[in-house]
C-alpha positions in Angstrom: 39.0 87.5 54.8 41.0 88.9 57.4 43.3 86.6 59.5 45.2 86.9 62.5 47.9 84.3 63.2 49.4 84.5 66.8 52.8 83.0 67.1 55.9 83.6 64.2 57.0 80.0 65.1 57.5 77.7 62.1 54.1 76.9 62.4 52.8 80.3 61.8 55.1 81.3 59.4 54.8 78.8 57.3 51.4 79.0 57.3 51.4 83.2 57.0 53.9 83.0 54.0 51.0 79.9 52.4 48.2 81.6 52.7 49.6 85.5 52.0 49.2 83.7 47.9 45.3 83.5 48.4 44.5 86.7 48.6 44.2 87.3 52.5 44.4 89.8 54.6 47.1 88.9 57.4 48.4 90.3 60.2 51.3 87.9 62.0 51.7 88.8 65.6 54.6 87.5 67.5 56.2 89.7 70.5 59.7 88.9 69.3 60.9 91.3 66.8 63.7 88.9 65.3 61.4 86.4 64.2 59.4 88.3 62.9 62.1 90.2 60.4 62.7 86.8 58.6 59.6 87.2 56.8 60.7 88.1 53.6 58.7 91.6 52.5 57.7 89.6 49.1 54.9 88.0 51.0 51.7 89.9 51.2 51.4 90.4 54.4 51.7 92.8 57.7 53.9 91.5 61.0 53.1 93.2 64.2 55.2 93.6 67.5 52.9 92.5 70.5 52.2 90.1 72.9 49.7 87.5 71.7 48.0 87.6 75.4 47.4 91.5 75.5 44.1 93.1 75.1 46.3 96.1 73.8 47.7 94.2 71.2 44.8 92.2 69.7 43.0 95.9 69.8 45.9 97.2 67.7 45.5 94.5 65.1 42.0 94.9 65.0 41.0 91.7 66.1 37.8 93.2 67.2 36.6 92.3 63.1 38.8 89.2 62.5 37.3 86.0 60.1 39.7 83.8 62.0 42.4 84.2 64.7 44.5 81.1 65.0 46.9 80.8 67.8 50.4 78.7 67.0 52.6 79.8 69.5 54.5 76.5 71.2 52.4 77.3 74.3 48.9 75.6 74.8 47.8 78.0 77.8 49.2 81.0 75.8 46.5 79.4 72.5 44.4 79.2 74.8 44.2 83.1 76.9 44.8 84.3 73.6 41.6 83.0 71.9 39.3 83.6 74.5 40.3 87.2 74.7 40.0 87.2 70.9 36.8 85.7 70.7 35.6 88.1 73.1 37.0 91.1 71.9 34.9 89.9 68.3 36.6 87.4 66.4 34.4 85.7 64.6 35.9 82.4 64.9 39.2 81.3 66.9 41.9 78.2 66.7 44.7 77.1 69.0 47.2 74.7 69.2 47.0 72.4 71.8 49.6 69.7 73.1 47.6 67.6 75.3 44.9 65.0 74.1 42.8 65.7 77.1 41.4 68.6 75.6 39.9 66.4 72.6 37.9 64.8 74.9 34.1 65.5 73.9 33.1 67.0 77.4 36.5 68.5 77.5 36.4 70.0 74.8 32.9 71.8 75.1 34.2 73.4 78.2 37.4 74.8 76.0 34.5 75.9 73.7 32.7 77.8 76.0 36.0 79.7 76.8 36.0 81.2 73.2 38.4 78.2 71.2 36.0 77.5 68.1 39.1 74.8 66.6 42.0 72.3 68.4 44.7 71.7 66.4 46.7 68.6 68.3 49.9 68.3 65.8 50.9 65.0 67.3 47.1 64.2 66.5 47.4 64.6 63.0 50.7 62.8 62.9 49.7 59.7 64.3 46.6 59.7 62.2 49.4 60.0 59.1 51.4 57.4 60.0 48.2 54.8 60.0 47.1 56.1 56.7 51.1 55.7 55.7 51.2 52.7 57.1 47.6 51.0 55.7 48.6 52.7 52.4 52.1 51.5 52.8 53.2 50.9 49.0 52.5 55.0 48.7 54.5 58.2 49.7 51.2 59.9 50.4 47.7 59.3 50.6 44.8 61.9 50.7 41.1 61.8 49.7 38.8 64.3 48.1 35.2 64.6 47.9 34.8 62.4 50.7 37.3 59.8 49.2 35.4 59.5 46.0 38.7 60.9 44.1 42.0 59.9 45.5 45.5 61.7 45.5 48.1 59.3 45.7 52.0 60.1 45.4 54.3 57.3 44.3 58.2 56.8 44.1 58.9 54.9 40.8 61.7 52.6 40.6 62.9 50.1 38.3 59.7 47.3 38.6 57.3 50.3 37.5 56.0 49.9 33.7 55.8 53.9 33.4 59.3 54.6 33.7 60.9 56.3 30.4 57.0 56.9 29.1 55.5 60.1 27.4 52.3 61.0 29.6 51.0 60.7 25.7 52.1 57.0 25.6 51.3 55.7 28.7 50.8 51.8 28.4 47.1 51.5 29.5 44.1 51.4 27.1 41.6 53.1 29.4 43.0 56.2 31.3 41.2 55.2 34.7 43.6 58.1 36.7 45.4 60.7 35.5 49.0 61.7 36.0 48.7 65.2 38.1 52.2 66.4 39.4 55.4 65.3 38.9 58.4 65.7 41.6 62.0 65.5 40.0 64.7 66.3 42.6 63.0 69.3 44.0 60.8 71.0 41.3 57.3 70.0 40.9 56.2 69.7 37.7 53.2 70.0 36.4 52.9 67.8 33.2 51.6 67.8 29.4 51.1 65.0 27.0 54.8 65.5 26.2 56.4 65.0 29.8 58.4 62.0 30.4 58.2 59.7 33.5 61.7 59.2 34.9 63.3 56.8 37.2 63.0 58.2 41.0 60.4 60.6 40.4 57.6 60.8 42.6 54.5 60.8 40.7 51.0 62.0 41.6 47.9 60.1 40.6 44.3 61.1 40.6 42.2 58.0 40.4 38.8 57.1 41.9 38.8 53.9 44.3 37.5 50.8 41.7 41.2 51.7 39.8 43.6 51.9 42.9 45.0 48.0 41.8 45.7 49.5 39.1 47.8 52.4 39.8 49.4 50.1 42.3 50.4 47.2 39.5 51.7 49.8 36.7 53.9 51.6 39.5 55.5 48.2 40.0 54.4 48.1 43.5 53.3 46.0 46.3 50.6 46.2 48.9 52.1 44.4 52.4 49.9 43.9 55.5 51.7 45.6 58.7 51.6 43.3 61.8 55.0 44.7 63.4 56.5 47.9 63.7 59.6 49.3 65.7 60.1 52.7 66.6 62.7 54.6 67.6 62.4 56.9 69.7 59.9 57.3 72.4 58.2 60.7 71.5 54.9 62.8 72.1 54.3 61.1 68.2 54.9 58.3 69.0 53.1 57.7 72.4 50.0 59.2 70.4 50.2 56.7 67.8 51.0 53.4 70.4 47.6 55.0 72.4 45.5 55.0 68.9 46.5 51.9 67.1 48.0 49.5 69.0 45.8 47.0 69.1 46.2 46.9 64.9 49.8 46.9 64.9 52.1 44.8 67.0 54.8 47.8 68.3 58.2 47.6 70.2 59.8 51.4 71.0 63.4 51.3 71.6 64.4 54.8 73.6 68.0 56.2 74.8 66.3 57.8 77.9 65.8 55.1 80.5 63.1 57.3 82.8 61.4 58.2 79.7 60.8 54.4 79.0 59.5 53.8 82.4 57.2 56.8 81.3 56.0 54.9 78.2 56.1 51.0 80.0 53.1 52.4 82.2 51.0 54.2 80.2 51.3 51.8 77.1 50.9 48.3 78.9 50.0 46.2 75.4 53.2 47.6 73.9 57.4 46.7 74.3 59.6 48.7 75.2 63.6 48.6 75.2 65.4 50.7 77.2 68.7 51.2 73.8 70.3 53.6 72.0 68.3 53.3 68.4 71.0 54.7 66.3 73.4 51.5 67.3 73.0 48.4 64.4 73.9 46.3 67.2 70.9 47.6 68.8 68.7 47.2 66.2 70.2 44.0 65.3 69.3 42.6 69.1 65.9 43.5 68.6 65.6 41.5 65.1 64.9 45.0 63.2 64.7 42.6 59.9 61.8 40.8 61.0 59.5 44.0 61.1 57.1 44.9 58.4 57.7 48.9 59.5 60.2 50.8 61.5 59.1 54.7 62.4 62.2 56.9 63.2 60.2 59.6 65.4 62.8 60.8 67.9 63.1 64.8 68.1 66.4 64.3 65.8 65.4 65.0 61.6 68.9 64.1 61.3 68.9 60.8 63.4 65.4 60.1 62.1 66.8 60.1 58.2 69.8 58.0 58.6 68.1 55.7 60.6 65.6 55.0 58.0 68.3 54.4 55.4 70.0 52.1 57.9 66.5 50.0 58.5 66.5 49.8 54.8 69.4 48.3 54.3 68.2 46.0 56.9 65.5 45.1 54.2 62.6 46.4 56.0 59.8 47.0 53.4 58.1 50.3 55.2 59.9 53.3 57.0 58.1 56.8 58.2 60.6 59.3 59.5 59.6 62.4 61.5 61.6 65.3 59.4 60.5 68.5 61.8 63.5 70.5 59.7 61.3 72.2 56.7 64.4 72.6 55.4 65.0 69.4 55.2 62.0 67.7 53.8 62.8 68.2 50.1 66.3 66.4 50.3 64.5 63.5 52.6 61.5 63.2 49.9 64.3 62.4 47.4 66.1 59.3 49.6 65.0 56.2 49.9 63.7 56.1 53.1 59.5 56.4 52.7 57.5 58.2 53.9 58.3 61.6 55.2 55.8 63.1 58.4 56.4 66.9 59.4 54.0 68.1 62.1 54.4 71.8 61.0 53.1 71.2 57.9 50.1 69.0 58.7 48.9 71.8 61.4 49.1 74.4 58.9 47.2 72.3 56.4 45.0 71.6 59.0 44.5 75.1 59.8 44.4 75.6 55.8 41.6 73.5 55.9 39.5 75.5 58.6 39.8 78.6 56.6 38.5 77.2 53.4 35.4 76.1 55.6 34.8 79.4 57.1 35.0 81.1 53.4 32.3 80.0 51.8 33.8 81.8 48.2 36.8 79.7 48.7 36.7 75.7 47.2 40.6 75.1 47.4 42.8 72.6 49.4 46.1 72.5 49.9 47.5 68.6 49.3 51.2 69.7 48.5 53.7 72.2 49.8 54.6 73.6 46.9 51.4 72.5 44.7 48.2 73.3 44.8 44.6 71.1 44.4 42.0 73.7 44.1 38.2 72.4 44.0 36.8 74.7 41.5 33.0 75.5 41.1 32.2 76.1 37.7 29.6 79.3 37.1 27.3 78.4 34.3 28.7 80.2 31.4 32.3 80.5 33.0 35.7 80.2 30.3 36.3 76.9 30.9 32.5 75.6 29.7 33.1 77.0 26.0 35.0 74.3 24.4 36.1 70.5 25.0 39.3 70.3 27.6 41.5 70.0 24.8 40.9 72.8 22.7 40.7 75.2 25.5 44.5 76.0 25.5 44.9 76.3 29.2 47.6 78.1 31.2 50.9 76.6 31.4 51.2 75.1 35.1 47.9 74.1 34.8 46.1 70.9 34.6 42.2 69.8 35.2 42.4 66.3 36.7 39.2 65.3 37.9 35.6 66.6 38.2 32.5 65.8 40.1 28.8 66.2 38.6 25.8 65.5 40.3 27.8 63.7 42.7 29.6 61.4 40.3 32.9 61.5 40.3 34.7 61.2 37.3 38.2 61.9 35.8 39.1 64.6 33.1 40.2 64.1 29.5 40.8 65.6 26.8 37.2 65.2 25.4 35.5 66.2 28.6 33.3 69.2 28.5 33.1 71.2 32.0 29.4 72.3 32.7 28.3 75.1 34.8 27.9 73.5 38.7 30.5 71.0 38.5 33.2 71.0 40.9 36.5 70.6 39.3 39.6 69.4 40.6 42.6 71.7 39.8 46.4 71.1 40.0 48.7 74.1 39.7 51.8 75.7 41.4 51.7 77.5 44.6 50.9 81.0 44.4 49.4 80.6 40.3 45.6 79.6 41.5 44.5 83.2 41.4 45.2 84.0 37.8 43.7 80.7 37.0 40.6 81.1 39.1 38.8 83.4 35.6 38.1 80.6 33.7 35.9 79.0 36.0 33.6 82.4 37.1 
């Protein structure tokens, strides 16, 4: 496929750089040189100098036979012009980011349609939408479905209460293996595991389990599943104004924010909410506003920095669930490995979003992205394909490689050793990034 992404923001780059490993054509187009010269010539993948709202320019990148032109650049109008132009100069199917929810608006949004915008992307959107799932899931660092949530990916932090801790993936202390241990994250490496691997204290471990076993998971990770009836947040952001609009009427919410106009702002538009004109990072602040009596705090200013100490501080408080918005990429693997929950980054749920879109519009193409440095491909298997000649076990597969689940005739089921893969079942793959082409032979 051939793929045009407008804007060399974080958003596009990151998403350039993660999809330049499937085997794309890209073209980045970005109309500031500088940004552009970051991308490191190991990624395959063209840059081009040009406005993203010229005719000119979407000519010179041939837009004019493009599978998808997304549009990331910080400015909606810009997303817009630029798809429209796009769409009409014969791309076959267009996606911009937006930052205003009025454009998800059913009528709304048929009008944007009609302009030439086949996909909204609403970062704040998907954030808010997160943070319920984090907070519903709340015993979890992450929480995603497949296959329409008849398999589940969950990540956990293990600590000292969890039964797995010091155990061989070969010795795990269950008698039925109702999930199976996927991916491993120790310090900053992912792992993917063998029988031999070792759970240690502090690692994050990822389960695939189907939904009649999630207790289960739960108990053996030593954790605890709370109901959420109140949650502080600092910081009165575009995040968290989305998230007070969606679910406040599940979760009880006070927002403490420094800016005194900007809580005016948020007192009128969110009438069934409180909010507390304060200075968040104070203690005596937080102390004021009983911060220990809240099931959840969510440190969502426009501060990673602010947002990741104040977590740690609300822990020490002895509150049981903290989110923090981390919009630093950079940071995101050091914050994964404190204690402070779960960890939110817009950039990466748009480009996953995005991710998603594509694999849509490629019908060839089965794989979704879960992690951002791991893989979960969902294989189809061709009927006589490498991975049908033998039982899981004795098909000595690549190293960084692991089959975790599968789905036959719309059962879904979990892999082991004794499993035998049969042509038309969909498979569910973990590997590293950039490794799921040289594994993709043994299932065509």
């Amino acid at each position: 496929m051939k793929i045009v992404i407008a804007g060399a923001g974080e958003v596009g780059t990151h998403l350039a750089k993660m999809l330049s490993n499937e085997d794309q054509d890209i073209i980045l187009l970005d109309n500031d040189q500088s940004r552009l010269d970051v991308i490191d010539s190991n990624y395959n993948l063209m840059t081009w100098n040009g406005s993203t709202s010229s005719f000119e320019s979407l000519r010179d990148v041939g837009v004019d036979n493009a599978d998808l032109y997304i549009a990331v650049t910080p400015y909606e109008t810009r997303n817009i012009t630029s798809c429209a132009i796009a769409k009409k100069l014969g791309a076959k199917k267009t996606v911009a980011r937006i930052d205003n929810s009025e454009f998800l608006i059913e009528e709304n949004g048929r009008v944007i349609k009609s302009l030439g915008v086949d996909f909204l992307i609403y970062p704040e959107n998907l954030a808010a939408d997160e943070i319920a799932v984090a907070l519903d899931h709340n015993w979890a660092r992450y929480w995603g479905e497949l296959h329409g949530g008849g398999l589940l990916l969950i990540g956990v932090k293990l600590r000292g209460e969890s039964r797995l801790i010091d155990c061989q993936l070969k010795d795990l202390p269950v008698t039925a293996h109702d999930f199976h241990v996927a991916a491993i994250k120790r310090n900053n490496e992912t792992i993917i595991p063998n029988g031999n691997d070792r759970i240690m204290r502090d690692d994050i471990v990822y389960f695939i389990t189907t939904p009649p076993f999630v207790a289960e998971v739960r108990d053996l990770c030593g954790k605890k599943k709370r109901v959420i009836r109140k949650a502080l947040i600092m910081g009165g952001s575009a995040i968290a104004a989305r998230f007070a609009i969606l679910y406040h009427d599940k979760v009880h919410l006070k927002i403490i924010d420094i800016d005194r106009e900007r809580c005016e702002q948020l007192a009128t538009m969110l009438p069934d909410c409180e909010i507390v004109h304060g200075d968040g990072r104070d203690i005596e602040v937080l102390r004021e506003n009983t911060i220990y009596q809240y099931d959840a705090f969510l440190a969502l200013t426009d501060s990673s920095e602010t947002n990741i100490l104040s977590c740690l501080t609300a822990k020490e408080f002895g509150v049981p669930k903290t989110i923090a918005d981390v919009e630093n990429l950079q940071f995101v693997s050091q914050a994964e490995n404190l204690n402070i929950g779960t960890i939110i980054n817009k950039k990466l749920m748009a480009s996953s979003h995005i991710f998603k879109i594509l694999l849509d519009a490629d019908e060839n193409n089965a794989k979704c992205l879960a992690l951002a440095d791991a893989e979960v491909a969902e294989m189809v298997v061709k009927p006589g394909a490498k991975i049908t000649r033998a039982a899981v076990k004795d098909l000595h597969l690549p190293y960084g490689m692991t089959l975790a689940a599968m789905v036959r005739d719309d059962v879904c089921s979990l892999v082991g050793g004794n499993t035998r893969i049969q042509g038309g079942d969909f498979v569910v793959v973990f590997c590293l990034s950039g490794t799921i082409g040289k594994i993709e032979k043994w299932f065509y």
